[in-house]
N, C-alpha and C positions, 0 to 999 in steps of 0.2 A: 936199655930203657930204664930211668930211674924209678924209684919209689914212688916220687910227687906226680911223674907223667901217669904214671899206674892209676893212680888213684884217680886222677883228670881225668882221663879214657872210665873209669869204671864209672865216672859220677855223672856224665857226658853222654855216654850209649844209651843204657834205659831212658832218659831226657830224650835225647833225638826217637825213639821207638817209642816212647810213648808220646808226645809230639805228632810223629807222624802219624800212626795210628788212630790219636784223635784229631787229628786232620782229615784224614780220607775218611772217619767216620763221620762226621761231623756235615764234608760235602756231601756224600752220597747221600746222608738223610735227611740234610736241607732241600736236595736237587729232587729225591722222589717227594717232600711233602710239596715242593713249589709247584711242580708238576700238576701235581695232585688237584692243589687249590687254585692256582691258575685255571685249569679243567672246570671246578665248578662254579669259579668264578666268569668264565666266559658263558656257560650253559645257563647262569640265571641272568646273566646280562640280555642276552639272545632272547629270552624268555620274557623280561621284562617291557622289553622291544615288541615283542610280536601281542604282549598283550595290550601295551598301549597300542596298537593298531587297532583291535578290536574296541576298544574304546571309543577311537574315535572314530569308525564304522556304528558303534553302537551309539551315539549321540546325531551323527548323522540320520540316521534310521528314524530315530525317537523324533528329529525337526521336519522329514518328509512325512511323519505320521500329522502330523501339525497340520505341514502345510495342507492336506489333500484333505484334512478334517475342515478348513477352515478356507479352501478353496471352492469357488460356486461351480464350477467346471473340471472334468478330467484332464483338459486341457488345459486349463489357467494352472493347475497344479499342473503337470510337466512342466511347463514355462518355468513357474518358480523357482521347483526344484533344481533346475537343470540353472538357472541363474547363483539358485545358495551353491551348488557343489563348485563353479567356475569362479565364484569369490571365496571359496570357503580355505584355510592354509591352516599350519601349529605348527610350522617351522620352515626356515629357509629351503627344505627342499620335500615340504609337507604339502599334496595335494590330493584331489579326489576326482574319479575316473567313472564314465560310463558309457554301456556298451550296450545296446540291444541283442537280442540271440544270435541274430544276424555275423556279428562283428562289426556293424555300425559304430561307428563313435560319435558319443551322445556327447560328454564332457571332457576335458581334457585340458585341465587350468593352468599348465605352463608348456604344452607344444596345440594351440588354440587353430593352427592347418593343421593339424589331426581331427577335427569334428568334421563330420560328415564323411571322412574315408569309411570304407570297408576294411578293417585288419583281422579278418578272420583267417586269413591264410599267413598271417605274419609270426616270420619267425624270427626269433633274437641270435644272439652272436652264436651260442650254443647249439642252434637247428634244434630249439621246443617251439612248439607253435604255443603262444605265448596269449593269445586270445580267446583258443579255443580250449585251451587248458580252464581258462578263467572261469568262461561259461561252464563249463563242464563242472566245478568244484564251486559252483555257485548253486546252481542247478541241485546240485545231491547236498544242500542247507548251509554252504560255508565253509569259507576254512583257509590256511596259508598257501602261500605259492611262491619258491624263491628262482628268480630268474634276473637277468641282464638286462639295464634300460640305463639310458643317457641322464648324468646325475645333471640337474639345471644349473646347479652354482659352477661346477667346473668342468661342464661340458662331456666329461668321460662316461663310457659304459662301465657300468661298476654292478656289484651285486645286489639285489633288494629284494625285499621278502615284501609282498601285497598280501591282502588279505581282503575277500571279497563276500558278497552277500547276493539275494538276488530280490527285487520287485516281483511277485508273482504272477501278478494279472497284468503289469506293463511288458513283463516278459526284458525286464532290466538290470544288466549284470553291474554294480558298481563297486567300490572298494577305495583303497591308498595303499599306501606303501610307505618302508621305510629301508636307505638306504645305511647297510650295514658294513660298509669298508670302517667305517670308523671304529669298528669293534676289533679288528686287527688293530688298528692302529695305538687303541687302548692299550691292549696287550702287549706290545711291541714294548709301550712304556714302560707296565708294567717291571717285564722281564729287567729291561734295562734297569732297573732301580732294584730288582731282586741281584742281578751279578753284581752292583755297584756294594751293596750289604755283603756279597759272598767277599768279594773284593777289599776291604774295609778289613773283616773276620781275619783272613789270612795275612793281611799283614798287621794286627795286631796280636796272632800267634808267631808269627816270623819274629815281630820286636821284641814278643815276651820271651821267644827261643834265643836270640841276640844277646838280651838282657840277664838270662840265667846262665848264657856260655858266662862271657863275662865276671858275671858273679864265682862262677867257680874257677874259675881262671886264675883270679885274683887271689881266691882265697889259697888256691892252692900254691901262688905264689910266695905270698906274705905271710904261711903261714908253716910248720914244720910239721914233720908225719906226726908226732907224738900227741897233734891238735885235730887228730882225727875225728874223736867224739863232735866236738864244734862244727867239722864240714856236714858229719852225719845228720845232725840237727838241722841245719840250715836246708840240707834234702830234704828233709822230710817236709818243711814247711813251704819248700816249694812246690811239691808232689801235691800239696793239701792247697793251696793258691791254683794249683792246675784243676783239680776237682771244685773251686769253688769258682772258679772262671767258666766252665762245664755247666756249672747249676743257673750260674747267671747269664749264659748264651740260652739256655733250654725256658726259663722263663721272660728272657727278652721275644723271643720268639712265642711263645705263648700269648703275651699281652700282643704286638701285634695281628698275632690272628685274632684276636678276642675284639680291641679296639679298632682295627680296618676293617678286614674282609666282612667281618662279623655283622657290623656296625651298618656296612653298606647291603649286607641281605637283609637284616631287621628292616632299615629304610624303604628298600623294594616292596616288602609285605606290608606297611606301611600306606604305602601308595596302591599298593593290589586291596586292601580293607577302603582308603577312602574312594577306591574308584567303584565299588562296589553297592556304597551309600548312594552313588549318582546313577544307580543303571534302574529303570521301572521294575518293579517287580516281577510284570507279566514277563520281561526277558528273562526267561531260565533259563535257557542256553551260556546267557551270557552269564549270569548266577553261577552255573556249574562249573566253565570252565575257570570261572577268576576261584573260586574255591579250590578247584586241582591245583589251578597255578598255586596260589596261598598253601595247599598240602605241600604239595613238592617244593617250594621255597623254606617252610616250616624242615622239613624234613634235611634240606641245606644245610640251614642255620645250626640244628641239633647237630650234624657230624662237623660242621667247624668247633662248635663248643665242645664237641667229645675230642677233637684230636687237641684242640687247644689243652682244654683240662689233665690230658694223659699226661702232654707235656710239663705242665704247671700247674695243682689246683688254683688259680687266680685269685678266689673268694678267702683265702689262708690270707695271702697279700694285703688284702684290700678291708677285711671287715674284720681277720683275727677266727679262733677257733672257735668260742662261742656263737658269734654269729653264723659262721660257717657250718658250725652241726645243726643247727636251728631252720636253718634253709634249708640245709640237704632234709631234713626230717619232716617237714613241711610238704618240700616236694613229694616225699615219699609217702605221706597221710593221704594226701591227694589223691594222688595216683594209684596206690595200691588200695586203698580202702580198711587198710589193718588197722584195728585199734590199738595205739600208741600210750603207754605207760612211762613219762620222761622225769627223769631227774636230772637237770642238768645242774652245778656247782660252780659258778667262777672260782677256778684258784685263787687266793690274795695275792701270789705273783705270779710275774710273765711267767710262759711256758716257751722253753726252746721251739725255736724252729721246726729242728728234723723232729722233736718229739709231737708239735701240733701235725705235724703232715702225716706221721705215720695214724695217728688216732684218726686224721680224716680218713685214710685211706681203709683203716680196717672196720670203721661205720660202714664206711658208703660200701665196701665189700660184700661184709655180711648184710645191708639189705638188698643188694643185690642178689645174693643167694637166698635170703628169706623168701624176695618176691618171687623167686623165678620158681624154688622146687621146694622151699617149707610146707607150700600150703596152708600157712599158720594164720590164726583170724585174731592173735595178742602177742603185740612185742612190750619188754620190760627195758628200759635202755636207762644207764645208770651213769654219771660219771660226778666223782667227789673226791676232794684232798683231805685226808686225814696224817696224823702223825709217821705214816710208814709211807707218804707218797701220796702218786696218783693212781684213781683207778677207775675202771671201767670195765661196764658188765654190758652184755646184751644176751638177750635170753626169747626165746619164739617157744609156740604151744605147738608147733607144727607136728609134722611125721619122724624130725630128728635124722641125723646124717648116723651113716657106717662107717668103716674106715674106708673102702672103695668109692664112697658117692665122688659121684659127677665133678657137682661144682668145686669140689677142692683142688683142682688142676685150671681152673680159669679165674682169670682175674690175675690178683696177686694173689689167689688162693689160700690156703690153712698156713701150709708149709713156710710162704713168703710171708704172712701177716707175723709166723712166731720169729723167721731170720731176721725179720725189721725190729722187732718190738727188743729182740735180744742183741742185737749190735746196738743197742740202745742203754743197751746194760740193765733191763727191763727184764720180766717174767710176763710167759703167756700159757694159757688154759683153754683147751677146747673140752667142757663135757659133753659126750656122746648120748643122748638117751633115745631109741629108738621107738617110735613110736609119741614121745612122749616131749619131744621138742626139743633145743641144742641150745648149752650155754656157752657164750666166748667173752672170756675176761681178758685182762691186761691189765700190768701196773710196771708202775717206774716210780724208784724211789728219789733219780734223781729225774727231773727233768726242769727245773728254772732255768730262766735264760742268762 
């Protein structure tokens, strides 16, 4: 085997190994985040769904309150009633249903030979008695029920979640539903357009792995051993194009969760707030539960922007460092209640990249360990360019860290914030004073972009 094949094979291995390696890393941890957020992206879909149900249960409610206010008769009011529910729709296969205790069918606005049956002993494809369940979770104030009924547009028994109420003194179970095959159906999409990206990813690391055989192929063709330094060089700037292809897969995927997923939970809480403007006060029930809903959406929304953000600060991107600390510290005024002492400096020039990410990272850090175990009621937060650099000071009145505390094993902790600041070619300082509060500086003399 020659010298040149030598060399081929050495420059060739690591390339294919590390390649692969960030290949199967890359799938496995797209495949558990997709997982992931496909998960909570069905669960607030589903959610969303069953609260428009109640809604329009609850507007239903609020017009037979109407009617029987404004009806001369108990019985001119049923009459009514039982006419708005048999014209009443919100969608092609949107209708409203009622049942006396009995199992009588009172309404029933697109199979109309069901009024006046008895289906109290009626069971669906599954053997639930599917009436007497209704009564039953009407009866104890309300509430969901998913079972199998004939969808009207295409005929099939398919799945659907009702949601029913009860008249007190008519001793009347009513409700709707809403047909949820189309929730797979989303999904399904989904995925397909998530493999279609996986799909896409790998063969544009297969073209770049193509593309760099070749490159060295070449070069080790047309070129003699003695032109070793030259191939060396060109490794390395492909090793460094492989980590920067790495940084811009990790915040491509950032921004898509930030701008989809994200975008369409905000929207949902959105429509859970305005629907909430239209419910009568006296309904607290329904108050409460679009509020849980609103928590538990809110609560969504937060772990998408946290997995997003782990991935990518986004706000570095989009608004730059200064505005970036000014948020985060905003947010944090807010929220913690600690009186905030800022100095913040525009540099006169840009600041690098990895050097604005790592100063975000070790802010947002130490307030996180501020908030969680300082206990401190004054931060001093400091950053200004003078003739040696940049620098940056944060400083808490708190109880002050030991060498053992806690928090410096979570996050990117002490240890990470000094390996970042110093592959930076930066210098870092934690002072310790116990009892008496904790200062953490940084400075970098280079950091322009």
């Amino acid at each position: 085997m020659s010298l040149r094949t030598k060399l081929i094979l050495l420059a060739l291995v690591p390339l294919l190994v590390v390649t692969g390696i960030f290949s199967v890393v890359t799938l496995h941890q797209g495949d558990i985040l997709t997982k992931r957020e496909l998960q909570v992206f069905e669960q607030n879909l589903r959610r969303s769904k069953e609260t428009a149900l109640k809604d329009y249960v609850s507007i239903m409610r609020t017009a037979i309150d109407f009617i029987r206010q404004s009806s001369a008769t108990d019985e001119e009011a049923r009459k009514r009633v039982v006419a708005l529910m048999q014209k009443a729709s919100f969608s092609d296969d949107g209708y409203f249903y009622a049942y006396n205790k009995e199992g009588l069918t009172l309404v029933h606005a697109t199979q109309p030979g069901l009024v006046g049956q008895d289906l109290y002993n009626f069971q669906d494809s599954s053997g639930n008695y599917l009436i007497q369940n209704l009564i039953r979770i009407a009866e104890n104030g309300g509430g969901y029920y998913q079972y199998m009924w004939q969808q009207p547009t295409t005929g099939k028994e398919v799945d659907k979640v009702g949601y029913v109420e009860q008249i007190a003194d008519w001793q009347w179970m009513f409700g709707t539903g809403l047909y949820i095959d189309d929730i797979a159906t989303e999904m399904r999409l989904i995925e397909a357009g998530v493999d279609a990206n996986v799909k896409q990813t790998l063969l544009a690391i297969l073209a770049s792995l193509l593309l760099a055989i070749g490159v060295i192929v070449s070069i080790g063709v047309l070129f003699n051993v003695h032109e070793n330094r030259l191939a060396d060089q060109n490794l390395k700037e492909l090793s460094h194009k492989t980590v920067q292809h790495q940084e811009e897969e990790r915040r491509r995927v950032s921004r898509e969760l930030h701008d989809g997923i994200n975008q369409l939970l905000v929207s949902v809480k959105y429509r859970l707030e305005t629907a909430m403007t239209h419910i009568p006060v006296s309904e607290s029930a329904a108050h409460e539960s679009l509020m849980k809903g609103g928590e538990v959406l809110n609560r969504a929304i937060q772990e998408v922007r946290s997995i997003s953000h782990d991935l990518r600060p986004s706000v570095l991107d989009d608004l730059g460092l200064m505005a970036a600390l000014n948020q985060l510290l905003d947010d944090f005024r807010e929220r913690s209640g600690i009186d905030l002492d800022i100095d913040i400096q525009s540099p006169q020039s840009d600041i690098a990249e990895e050097v604005a990410t790592t100063l975000y990272r070790i802010v947002q850090e130490a307030l996180s360990n501020i908030e969680k175990h300082a206990r401190a009621s004054k931060l001093v937060l400091s950053l200004n360019e003078d003739a040696e650099g940049l620098f940056l000071c944060i400083t808490d009145n708190g109880v002050g860290i030991v060498e053992k505390d806690v928090y410096a094993s979570r996050g990117i902790g002490l240890r990470n914030m000094r390996e970042r600041v110093e592959f930076l070619g930066g210098e870092f300082w934690v002072s310790r004073r116990p009892g008496n509060g904790t200062r953490i500086t940084a400075s970098f003399k280079e950091f322009q972009a």
